[in-house]
Jmol script that loads the backbone (N, CA, C; Angstrom):
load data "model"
ATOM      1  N   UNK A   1      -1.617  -0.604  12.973  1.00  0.00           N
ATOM      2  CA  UNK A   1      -0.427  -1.340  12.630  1.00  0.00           C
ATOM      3  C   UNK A   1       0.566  -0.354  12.020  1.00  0.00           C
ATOM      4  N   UNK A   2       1.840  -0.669  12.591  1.00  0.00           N
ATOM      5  CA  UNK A   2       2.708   0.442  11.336  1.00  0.00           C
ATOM      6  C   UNK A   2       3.457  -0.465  10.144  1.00  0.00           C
ATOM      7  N   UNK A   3       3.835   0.596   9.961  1.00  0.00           N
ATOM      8  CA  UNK A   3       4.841   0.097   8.580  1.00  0.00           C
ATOM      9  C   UNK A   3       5.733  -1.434   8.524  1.00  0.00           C
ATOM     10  N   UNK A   4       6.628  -0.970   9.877  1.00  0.00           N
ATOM     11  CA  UNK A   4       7.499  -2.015  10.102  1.00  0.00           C
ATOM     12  C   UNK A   4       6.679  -3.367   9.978  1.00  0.00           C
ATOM     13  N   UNK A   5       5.846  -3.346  10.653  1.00  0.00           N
ATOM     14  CA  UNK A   5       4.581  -4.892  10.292  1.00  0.00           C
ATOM     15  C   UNK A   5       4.382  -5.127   9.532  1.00  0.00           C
ATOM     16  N   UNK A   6       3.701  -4.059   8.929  1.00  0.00           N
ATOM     17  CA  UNK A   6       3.228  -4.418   7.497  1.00  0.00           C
ATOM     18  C   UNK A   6       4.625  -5.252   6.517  1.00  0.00           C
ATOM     19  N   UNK A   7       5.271  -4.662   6.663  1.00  0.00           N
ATOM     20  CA  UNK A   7       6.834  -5.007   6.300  1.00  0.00           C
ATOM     21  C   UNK A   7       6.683  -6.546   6.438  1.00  0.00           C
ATOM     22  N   UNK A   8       6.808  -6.845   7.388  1.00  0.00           N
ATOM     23  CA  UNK A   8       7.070  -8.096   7.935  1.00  0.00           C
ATOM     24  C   UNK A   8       5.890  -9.100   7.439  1.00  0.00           C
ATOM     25  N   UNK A   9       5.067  -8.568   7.656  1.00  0.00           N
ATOM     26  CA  UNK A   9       3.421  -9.521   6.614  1.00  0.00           C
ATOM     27  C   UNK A   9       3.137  -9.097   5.677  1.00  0.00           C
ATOM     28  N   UNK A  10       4.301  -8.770   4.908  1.00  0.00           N
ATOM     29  CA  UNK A  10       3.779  -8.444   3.574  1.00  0.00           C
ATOM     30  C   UNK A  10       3.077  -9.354   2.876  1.00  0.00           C
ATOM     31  N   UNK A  11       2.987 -10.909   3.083  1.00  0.00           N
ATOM     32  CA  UNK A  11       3.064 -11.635   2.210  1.00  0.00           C
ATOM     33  C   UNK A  11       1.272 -11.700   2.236  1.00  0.00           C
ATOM     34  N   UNK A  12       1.353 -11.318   3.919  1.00  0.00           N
ATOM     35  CA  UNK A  12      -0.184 -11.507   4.120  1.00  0.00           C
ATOM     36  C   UNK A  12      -1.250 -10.137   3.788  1.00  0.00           C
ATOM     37  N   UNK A  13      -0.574  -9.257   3.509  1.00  0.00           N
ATOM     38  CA  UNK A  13      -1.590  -7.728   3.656  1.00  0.00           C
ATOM     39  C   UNK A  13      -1.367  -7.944   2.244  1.00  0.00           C
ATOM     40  N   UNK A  14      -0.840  -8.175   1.223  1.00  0.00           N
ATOM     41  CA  UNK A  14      -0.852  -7.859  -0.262  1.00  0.00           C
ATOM     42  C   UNK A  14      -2.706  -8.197  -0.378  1.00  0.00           C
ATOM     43  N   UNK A  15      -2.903  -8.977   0.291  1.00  0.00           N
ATOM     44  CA  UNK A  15      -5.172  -9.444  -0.533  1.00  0.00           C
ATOM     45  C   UNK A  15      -5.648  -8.091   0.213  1.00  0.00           C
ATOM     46  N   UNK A  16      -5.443  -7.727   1.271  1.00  0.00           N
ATOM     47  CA  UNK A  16      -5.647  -6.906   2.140  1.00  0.00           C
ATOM     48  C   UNK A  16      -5.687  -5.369   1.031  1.00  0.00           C
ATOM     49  N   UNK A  17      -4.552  -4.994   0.401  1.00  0.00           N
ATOM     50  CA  UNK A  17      -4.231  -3.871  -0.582  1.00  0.00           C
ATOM     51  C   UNK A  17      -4.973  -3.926  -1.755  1.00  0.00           C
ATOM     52  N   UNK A  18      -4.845  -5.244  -2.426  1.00  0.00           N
ATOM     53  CA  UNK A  18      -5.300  -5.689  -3.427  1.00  0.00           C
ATOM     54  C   UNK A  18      -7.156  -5.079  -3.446  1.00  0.00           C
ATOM     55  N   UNK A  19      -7.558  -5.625  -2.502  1.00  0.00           N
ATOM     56  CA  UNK A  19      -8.698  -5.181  -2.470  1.00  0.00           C
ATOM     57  C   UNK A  19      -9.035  -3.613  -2.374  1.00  0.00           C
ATOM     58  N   UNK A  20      -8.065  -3.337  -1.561  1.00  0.00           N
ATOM     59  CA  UNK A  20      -8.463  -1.272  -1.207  1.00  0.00           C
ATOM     60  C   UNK A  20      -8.501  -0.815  -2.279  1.00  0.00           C
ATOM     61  N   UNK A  21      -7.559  -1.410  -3.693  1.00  0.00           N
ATOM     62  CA  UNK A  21      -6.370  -0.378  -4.560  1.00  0.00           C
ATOM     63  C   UNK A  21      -6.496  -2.214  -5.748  1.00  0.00           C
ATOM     64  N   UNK A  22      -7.382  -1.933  -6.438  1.00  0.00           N
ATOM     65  CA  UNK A  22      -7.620  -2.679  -7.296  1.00  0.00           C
ATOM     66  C   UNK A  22      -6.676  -2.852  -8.620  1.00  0.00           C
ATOM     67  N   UNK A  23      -6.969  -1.526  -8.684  1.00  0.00           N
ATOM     68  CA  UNK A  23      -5.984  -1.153  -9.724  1.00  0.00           C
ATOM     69  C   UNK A  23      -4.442  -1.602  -9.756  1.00  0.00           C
ATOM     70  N   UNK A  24      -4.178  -1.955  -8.788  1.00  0.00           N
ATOM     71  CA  UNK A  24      -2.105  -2.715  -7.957  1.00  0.00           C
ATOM     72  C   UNK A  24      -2.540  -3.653  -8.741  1.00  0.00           C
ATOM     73  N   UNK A  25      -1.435  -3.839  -9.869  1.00  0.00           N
ATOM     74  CA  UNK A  25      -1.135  -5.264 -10.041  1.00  0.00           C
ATOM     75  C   UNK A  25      -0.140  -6.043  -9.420  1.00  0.00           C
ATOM     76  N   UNK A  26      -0.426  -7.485  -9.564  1.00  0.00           N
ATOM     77  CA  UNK A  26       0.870  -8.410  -8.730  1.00  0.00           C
ATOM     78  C   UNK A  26       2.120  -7.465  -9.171  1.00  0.00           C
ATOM     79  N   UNK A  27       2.401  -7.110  -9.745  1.00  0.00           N
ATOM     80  CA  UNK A  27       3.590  -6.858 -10.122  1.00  0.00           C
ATOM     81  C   UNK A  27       4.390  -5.556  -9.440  1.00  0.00           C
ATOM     82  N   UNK A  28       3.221  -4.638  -9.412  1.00  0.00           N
ATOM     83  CA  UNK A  28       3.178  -3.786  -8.344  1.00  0.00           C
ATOM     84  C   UNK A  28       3.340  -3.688  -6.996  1.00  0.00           C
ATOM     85  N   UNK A  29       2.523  -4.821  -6.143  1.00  0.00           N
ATOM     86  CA  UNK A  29       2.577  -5.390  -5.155  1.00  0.00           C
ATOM     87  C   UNK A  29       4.487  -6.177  -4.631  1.00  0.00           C
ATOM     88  N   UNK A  30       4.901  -6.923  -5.999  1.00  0.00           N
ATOM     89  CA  UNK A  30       6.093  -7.006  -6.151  1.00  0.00           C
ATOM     90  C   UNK A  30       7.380  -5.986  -5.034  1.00  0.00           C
ATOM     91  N   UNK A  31       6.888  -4.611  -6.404  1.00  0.00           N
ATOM     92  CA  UNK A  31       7.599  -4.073  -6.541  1.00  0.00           C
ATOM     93  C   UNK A  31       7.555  -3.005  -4.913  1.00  0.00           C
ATOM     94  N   UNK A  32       6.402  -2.700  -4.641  1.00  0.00           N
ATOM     95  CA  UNK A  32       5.917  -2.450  -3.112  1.00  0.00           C
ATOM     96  C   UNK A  32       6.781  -2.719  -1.900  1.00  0.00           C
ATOM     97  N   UNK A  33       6.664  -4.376  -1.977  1.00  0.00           N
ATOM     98  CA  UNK A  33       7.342  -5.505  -0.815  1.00  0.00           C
ATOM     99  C   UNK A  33       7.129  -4.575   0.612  1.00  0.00           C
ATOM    100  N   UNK A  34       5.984  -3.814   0.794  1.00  0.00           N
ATOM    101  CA  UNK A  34       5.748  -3.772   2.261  1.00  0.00           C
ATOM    102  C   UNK A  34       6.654  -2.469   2.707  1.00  0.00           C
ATOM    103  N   UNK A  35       7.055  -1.660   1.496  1.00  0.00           N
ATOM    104  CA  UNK A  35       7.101  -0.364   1.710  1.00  0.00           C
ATOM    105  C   UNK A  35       6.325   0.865   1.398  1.00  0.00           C
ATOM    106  N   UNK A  36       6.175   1.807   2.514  1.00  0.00           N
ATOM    107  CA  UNK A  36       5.676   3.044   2.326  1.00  0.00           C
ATOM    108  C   UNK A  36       5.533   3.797   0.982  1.00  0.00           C
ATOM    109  N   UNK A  37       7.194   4.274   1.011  1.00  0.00           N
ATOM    110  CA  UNK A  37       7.372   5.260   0.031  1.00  0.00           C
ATOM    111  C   UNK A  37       6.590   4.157  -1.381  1.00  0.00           C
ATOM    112  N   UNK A  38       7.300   3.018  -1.437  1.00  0.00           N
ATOM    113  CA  UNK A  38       6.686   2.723  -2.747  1.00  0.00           C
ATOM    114  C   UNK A  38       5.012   2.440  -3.036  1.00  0.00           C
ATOM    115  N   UNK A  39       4.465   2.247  -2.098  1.00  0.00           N
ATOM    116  CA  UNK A  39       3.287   2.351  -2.087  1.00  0.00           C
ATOM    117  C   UNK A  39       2.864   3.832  -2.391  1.00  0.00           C
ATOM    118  N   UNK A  40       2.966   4.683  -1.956  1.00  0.00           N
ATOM    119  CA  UNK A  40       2.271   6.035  -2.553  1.00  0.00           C
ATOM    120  C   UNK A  40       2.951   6.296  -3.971  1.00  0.00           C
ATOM    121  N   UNK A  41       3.608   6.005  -4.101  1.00  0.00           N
ATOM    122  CA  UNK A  41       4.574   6.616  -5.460  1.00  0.00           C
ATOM    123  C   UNK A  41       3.476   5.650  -6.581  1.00  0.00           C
ATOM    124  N   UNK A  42       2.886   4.097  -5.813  1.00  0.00           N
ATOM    125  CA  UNK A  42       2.181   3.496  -6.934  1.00  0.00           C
ATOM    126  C   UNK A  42       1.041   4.074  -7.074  1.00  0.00           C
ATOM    127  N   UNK A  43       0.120   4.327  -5.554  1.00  0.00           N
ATOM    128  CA  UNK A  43      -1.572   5.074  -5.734  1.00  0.00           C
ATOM    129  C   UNK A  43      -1.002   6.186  -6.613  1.00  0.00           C
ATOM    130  N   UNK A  44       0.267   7.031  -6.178  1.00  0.00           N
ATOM    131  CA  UNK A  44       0.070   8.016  -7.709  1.00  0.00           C
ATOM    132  C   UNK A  44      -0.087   7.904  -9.143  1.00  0.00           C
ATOM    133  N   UNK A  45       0.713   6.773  -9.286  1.00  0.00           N
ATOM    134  CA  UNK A  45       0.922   6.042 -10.837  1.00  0.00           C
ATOM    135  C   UNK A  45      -0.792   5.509 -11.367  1.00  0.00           C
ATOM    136  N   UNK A  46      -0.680   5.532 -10.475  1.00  0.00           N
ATOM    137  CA  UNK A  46      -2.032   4.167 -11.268  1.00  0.00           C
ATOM    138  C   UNK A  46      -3.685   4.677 -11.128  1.00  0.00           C
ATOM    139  N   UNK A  47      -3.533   6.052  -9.857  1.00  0.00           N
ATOM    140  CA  UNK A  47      -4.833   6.513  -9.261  1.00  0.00           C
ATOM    141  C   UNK A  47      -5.107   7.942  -9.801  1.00  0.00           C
ATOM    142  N   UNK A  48      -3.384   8.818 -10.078  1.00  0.00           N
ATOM    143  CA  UNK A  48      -3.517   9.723 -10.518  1.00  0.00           C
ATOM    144  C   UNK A  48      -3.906  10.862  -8.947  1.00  0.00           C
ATOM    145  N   UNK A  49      -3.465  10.338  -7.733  1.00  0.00           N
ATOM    146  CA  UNK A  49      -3.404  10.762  -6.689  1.00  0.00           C
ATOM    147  C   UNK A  49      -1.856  11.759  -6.363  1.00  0.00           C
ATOM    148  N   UNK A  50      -2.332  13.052  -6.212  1.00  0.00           N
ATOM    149  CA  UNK A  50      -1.180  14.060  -5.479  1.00  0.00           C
ATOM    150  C   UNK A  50      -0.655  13.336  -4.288  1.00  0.00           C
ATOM    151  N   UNK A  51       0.716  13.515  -4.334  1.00  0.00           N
ATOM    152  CA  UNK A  51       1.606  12.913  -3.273  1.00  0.00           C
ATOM    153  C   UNK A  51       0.854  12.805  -2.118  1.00  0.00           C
ATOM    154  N   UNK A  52       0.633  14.013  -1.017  1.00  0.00           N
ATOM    155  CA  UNK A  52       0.151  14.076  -0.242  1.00  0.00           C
ATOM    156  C   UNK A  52      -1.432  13.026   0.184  1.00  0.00           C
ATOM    157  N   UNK A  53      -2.237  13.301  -1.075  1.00  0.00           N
ATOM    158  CA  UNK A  53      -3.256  12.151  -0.979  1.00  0.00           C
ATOM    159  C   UNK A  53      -3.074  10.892  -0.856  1.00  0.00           C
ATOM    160  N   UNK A  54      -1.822  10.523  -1.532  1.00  0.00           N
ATOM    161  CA  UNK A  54      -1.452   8.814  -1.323  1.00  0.00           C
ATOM    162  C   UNK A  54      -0.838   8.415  -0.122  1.00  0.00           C
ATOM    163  N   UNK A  55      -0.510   9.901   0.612  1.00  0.00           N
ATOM    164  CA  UNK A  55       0.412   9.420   1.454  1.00  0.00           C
ATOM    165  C   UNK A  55      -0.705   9.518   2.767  1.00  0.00           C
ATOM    166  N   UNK A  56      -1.495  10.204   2.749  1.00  0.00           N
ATOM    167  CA  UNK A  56      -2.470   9.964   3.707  1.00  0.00           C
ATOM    168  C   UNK A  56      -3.462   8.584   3.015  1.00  0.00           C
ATOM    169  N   UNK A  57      -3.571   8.655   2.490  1.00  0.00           N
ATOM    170  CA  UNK A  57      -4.669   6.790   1.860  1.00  0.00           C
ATOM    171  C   UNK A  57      -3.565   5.475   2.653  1.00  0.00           C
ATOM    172  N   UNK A  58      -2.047   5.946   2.385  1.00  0.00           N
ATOM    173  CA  UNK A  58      -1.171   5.036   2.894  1.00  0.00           C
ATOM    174  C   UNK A  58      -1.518   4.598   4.119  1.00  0.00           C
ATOM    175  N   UNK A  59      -1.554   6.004   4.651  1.00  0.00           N
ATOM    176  CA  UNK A  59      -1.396   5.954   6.597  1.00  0.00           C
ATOM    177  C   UNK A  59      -2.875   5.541   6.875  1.00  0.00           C
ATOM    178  N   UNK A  60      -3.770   6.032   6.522  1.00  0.00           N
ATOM    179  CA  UNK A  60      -5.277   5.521   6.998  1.00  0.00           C
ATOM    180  C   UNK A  60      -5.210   3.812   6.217  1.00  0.00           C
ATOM    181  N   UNK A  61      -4.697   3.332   5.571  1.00  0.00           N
ATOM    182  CA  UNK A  61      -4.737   2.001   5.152  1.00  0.00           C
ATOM    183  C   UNK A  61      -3.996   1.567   6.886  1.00  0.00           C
ATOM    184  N   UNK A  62      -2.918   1.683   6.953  1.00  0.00           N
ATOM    185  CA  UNK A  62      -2.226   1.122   7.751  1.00  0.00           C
ATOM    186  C   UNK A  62      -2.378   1.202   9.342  1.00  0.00           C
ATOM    187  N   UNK A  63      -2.831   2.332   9.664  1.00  0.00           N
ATOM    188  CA  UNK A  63      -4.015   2.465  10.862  1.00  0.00           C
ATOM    189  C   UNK A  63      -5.463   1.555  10.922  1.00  0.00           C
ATOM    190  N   UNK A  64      -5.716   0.941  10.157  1.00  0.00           N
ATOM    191  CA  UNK A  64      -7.257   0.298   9.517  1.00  0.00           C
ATOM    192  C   UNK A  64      -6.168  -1.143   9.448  1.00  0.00           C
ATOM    193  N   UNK A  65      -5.412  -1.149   9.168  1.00  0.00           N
ATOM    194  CA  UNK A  65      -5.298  -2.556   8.840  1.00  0.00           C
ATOM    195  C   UNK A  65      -4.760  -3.955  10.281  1.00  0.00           C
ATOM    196  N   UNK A  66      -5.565  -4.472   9.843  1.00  0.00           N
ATOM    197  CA  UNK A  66      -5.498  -5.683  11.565  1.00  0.00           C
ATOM    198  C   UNK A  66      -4.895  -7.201  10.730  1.00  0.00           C
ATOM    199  N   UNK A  67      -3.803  -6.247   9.964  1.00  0.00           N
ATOM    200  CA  UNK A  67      -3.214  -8.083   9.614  1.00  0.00           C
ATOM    201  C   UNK A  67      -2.249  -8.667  10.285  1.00  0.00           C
TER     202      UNK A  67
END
end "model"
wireframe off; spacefill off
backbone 0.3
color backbone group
């Protein structure tokens, strides 16, 4: 799946994240809304993940994900 989807089902992939990335709070998820960039910028915040690592966890989430 890419981004743009995910985009579009955000409402539905948030349990989907929630589960990968425990640590996301709703509020996070919020703040996310089914974008990229803000998604890695959060696995950094909260995981303590180098850019590059979040940004590949991003892309293998979103390749893996069948929502």
């Amino acid at each position: 799946m890419n981004w743009d989807q995910i985009k579009g089902n955000w409402k539905q992939v948030q349990g989907k994240v929630k589960e990968q990335w425990g640590k996301l709070t709703d509020d996070d998820l919020t703040v996310i809304n089914g974008q990229r960039e803000q998604l890695t910028g959060k696995l950094q915040e909260r995981y303590g993940m180098a850019k590059e690592e979040a940004e590949k966890k991003a892309k293998e989430f979103a390749d893996q994900c069948n929502c």
